[in-house]
C-alpha positions as CSV (number, residue, x, y, z in Angstrom):
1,X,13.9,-41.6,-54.2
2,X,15.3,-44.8,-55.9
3,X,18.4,-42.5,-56.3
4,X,18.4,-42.8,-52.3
5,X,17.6,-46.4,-52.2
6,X,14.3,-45.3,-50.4
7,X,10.9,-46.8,-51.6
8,X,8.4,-44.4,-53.2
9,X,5.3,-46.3,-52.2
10,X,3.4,-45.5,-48.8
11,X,3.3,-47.4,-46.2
12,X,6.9,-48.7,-46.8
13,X,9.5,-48.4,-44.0
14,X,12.0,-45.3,-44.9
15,X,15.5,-45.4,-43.7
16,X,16.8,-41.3,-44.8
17,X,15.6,-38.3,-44.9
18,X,15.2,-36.9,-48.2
19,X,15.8,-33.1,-48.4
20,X,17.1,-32.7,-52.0
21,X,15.5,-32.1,-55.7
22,X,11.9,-31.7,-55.5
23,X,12.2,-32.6,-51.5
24,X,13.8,-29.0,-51.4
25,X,10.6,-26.9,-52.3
26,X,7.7,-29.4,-50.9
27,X,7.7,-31.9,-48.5
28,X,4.9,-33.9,-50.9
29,X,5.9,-32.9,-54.3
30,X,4.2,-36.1,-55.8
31,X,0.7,-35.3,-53.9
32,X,1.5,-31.5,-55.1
33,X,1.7,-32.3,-58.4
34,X,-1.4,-34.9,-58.7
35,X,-3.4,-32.1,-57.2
36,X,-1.7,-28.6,-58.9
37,X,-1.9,-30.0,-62.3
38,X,-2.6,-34.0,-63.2
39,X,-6.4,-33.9,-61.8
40,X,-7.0,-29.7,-63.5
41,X,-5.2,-31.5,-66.5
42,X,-7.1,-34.2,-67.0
43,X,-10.4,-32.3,-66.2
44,X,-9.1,-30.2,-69.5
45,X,-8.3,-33.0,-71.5
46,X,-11.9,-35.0,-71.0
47,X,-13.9,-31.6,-70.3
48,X,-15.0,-32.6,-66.9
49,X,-16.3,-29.7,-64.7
50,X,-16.9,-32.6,-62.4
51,X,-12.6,-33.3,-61.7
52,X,-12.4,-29.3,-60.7
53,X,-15.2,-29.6,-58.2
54,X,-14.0,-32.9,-57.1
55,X,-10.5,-31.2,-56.2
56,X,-11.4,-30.0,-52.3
57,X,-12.6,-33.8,-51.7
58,X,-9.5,-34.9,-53.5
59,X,-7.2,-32.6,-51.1
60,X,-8.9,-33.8,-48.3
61,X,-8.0,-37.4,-49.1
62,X,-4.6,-36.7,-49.7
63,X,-4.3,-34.6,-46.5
64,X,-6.0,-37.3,-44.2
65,X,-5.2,-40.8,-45.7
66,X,-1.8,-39.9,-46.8
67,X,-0.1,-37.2,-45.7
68,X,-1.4,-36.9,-42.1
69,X,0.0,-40.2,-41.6
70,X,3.3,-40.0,-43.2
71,X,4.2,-37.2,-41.5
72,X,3.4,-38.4,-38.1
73,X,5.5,-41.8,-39.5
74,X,8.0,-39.3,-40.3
75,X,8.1,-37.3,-37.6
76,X,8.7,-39.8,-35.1
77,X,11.3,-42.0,-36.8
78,X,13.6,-38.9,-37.3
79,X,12.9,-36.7,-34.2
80,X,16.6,-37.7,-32.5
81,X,18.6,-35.0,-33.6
82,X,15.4,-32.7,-35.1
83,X,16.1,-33.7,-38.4
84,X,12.1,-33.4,-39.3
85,X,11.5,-30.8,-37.3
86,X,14.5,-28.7,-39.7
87,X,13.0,-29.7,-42.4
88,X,9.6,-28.7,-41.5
89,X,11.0,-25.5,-40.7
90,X,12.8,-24.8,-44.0
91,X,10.2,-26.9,-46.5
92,X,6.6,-26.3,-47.0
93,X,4.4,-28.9,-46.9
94,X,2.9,-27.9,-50.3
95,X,4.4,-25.0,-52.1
């Protein structure tokens, strides 16, 4: 995202698009990643059943306090020409 001059923490205003690298496959791959392997990772490392059960709860935060919004943010700053709306149709939001 620095590559693109566009900020990588949330809330910050966003002036392109990015559809490229990582961008190409999921339209969150940093909440993908936290939730696919950092949090199962870590509940190997320290041996805590209590990380794998905590993994819905942690979805649901992601989904609601993060990626809801951004991608109502999103949505609206680049509706002119359907540039989200193509990407939304060629990217999942996940994997």
């Amino acid at each position: 995202m620095a590559t693109y001059g566009q900020p990588h923490e949330p809330g910050k205003p966003t002036t392109a698009l990015i559809t490229t690298g990582p961008f190409h496959y999921s339209r969150n791959p940093t909440y993908t990643a936290i939730i696919l392997f950092l949090q199962p990772g870590l509940a190997l490392v320290f041996g805590s059943s209590w990380l794998v059960i905590l993994l819905p709860i942690s979805y649901g935060m992601f989904w609601y306090v993060m990626v809801k919004p951004e991608e109502e943010y999103l949505q609206e700053k680049f509706r002119v020409g359907g540039e989200w709306r193509k990407y939304c149709e060629h990217t999942r939001r996940w994997l």
